[in-house]
C-alpha positions in Angstrom: -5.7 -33.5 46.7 -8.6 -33.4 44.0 -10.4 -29.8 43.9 -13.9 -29.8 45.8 -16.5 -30.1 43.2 -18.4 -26.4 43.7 -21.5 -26.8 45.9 -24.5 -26.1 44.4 -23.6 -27.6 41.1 -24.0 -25.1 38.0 -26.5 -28.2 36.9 -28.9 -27.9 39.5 -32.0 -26.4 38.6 -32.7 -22.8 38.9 -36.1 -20.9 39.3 -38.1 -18.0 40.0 -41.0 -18.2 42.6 -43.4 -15.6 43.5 -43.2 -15.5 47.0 -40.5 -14.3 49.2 -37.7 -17.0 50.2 -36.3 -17.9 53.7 -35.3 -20.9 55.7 -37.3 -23.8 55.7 -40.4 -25.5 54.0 -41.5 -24.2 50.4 -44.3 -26.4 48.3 -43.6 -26.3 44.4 -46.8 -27.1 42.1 -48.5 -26.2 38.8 -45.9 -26.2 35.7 -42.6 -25.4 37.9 -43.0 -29.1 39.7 -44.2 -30.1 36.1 -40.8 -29.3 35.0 -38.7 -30.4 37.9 -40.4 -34.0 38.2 -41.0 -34.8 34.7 -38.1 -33.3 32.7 -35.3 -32.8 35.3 -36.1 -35.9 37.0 -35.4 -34.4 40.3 -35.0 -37.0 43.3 -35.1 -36.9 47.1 -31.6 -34.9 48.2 -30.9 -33.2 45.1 -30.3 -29.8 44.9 -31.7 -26.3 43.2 -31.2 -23.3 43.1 -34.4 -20.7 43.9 -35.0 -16.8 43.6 -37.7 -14.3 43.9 -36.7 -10.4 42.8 -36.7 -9.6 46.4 -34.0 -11.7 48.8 -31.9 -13.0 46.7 -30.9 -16.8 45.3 -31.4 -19.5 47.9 -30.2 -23.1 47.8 -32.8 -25.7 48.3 -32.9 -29.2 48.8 -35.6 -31.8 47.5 -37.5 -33.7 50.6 -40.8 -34.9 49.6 -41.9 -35.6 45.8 -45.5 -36.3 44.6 -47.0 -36.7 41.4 -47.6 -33.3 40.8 -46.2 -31.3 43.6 -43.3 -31.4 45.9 -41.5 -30.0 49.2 -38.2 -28.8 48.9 -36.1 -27.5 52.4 -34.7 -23.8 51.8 -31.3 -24.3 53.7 -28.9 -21.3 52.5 -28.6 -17.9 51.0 -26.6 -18.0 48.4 -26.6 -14.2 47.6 -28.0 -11.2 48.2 -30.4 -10.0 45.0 -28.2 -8.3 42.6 -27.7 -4.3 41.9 -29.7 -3.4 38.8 -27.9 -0.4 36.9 -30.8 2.2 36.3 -31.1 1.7 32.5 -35.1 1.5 31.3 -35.8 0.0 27.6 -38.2 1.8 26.0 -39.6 0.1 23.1 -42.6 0.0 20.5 -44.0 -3.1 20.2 -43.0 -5.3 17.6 -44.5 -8.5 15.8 -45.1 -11.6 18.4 -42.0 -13.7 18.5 -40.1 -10.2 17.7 -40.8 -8.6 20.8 -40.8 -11.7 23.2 -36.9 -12.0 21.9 -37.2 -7.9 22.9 -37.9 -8.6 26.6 -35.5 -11.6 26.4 -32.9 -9.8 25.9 -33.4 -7.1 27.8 -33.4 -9.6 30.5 -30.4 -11.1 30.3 -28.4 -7.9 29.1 -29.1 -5.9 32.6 -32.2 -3.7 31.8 -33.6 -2.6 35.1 -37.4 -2.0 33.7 -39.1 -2.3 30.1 -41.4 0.1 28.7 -43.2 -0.7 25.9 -44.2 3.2 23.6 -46.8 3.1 21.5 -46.5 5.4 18.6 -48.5 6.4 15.1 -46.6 3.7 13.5 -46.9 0.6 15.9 -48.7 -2.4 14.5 -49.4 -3.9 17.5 -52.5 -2.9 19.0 -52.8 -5.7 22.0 -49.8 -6.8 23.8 -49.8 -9.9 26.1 -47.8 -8.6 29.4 -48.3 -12.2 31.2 -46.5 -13.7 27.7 -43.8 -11.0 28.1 -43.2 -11.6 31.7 -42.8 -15.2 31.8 -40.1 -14.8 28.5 -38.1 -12.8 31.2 -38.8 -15.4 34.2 -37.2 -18.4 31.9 -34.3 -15.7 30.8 -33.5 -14.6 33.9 -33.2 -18.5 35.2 -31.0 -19.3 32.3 -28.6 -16.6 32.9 -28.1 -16.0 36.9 -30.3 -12.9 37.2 -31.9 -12.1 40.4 -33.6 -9.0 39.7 -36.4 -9.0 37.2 -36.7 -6.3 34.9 -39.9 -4.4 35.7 -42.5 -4.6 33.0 -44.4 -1.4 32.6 -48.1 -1.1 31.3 -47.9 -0.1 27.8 -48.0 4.1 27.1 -48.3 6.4 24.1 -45.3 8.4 23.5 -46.9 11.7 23.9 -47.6 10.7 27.6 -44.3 9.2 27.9 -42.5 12.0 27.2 -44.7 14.3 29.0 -44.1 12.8 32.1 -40.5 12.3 31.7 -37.9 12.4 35.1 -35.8 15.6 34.9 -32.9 13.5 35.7 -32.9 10.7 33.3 -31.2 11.0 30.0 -33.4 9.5 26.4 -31.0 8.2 23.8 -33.6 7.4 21.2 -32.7 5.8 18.2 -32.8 8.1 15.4 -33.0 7.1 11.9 -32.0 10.7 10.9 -28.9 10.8 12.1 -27.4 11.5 15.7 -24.4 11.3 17.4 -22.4 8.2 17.6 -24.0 6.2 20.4 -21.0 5.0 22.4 -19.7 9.0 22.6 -23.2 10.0 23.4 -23.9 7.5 26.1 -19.8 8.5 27.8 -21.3 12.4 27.8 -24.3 11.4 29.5 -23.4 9.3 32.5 -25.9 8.5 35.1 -29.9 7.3 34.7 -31.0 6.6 31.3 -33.2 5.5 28.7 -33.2 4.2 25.5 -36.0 5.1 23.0 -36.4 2.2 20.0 -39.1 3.2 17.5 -41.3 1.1 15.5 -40.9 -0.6 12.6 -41.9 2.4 10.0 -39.7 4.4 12.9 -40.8 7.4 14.1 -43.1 10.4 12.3 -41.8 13.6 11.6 -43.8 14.9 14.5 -42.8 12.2 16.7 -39.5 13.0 16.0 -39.9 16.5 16.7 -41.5 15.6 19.9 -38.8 13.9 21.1 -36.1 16.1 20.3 -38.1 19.1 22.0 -37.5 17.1 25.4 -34.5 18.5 27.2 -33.1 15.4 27.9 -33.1 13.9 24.4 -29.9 13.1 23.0 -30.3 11.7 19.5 -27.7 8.4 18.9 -26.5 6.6 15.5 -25.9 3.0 15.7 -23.9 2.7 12.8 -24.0 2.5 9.1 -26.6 0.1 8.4 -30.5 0.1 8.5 -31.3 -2.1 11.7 -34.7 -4.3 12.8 -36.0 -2.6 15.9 -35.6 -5.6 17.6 -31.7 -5.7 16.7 -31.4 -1.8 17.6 -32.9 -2.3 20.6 -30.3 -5.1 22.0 -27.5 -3.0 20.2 -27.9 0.2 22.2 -28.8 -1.1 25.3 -25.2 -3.5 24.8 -23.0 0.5 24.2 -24.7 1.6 27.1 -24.1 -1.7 29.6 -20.3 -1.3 28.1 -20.1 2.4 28.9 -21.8 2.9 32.2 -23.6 -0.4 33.4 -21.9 -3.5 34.7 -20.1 -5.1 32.2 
């Protein structure tokens, strides 16, 4: 007998809504029905897939379709929302287009929340949160997530690492020299952090700083000079290999 074709299909649309999800009813407008009416060319029956940080991915059904809204009928859980390991990205803002790939990728690699540092050498003075955000909305939706990464209001490192949790481990990305960052990350199991500088990197004094913090453990990621955006993704893929969910 032929296989059942997999119910919903891997094609049906996926997205994130604001509000929480349960059986029934749910109107879609604004650029989401945009997007479903106009490029997906959804019709009456067809299938999606829906999620909101909260309950979980849902399977909904399209009912009633406007010209610029439409009803869809939330008929299934598919799953519950997904276990985040507790790994925060802490990163200085880069150039626009360099650090929207940042919070991309944290995304879709696993990072439970993003904090972007601000330090002597950051070249970004304004930073668009709402721009941020909605890069990790349409990564999440591409890749399955169902759990958001929080984004954090931006902070100056002094402040950052004067509030620091006892408990959580900063591997920050030292351009003099650490330990190998696969090694370091195995010796320090548990909640963590990853420090990415700018990129001038850090100051003397920064570095200093950082190092004076108990739970600092300085990491190399390998022989060659790195964009911050690139370290960023590098260190937070040793650590999901080591200790998150990979």
């Amino acid at each position: 007998m032929p296989a059942t074709p997999a119910w919903p299909p891997q094609s049906a649309p996926r997205l994130f809504v604001e509000r929480p999800l349960a059986l029934g009813a749910l109107r879609i407008d604004g650029p989401q029905a945009h997007y479903l009416l106009s490029v997906m060319r959804l019709k009456a029956g067809d299938p999606l897939r829906l999620f909101d940080d909260a309950t979980g991915e849902w399977l909904a059904l399209a009912r009633h379709l406007g010209k610029r809204d439409l009803i869809v009928e939330v008929t299934a859980q598919l799953g519950e929302r997904e276990a985040v390991p507790d790994l925060w990205l802490c990163a200085a803002p880069i150039k626009k287009g360099r650090v929207d790939w940042v919070a991309e990728k944290a995304c879709e690699l696993g990072v439970a929340r993003l904090v972007p540092v601000l330090t002597r050498r950051t070249v970004v003075d304004r930073l668009n949160l709402e721009r941020l955000r909605a890069h990790m909305i349409e990564a999440a939706e591409q890749c399955g997530r169902t759990a958001l990464p929080e984004l954090a209001e931006p902070v100056k490192l002094a402040a950052l690492l004067k509030a620091w949790p006892a408990g959580r481990a900063l591997f920050f990305a030292d351009e003099a020299g650490g330990a190998p960052a696969l090694e370091a990350m195995r010796a320090h199991p548990g909640s963590a952090a990853i420090l990415v500088g700018p990129e001038g990197g850090f100051d003397d004094d920064e570095r200093a700083a950082i190092k004076a913090l108990p739970q600092a453990v300085g990491i190399a990621l390998g022989p060659r000079i790195l964009r911050a955006e690139t370290a960023a993704a590098a260190a937070v893929t040793l650590w999901m290999g080591a200790a998150g969910d990979w």
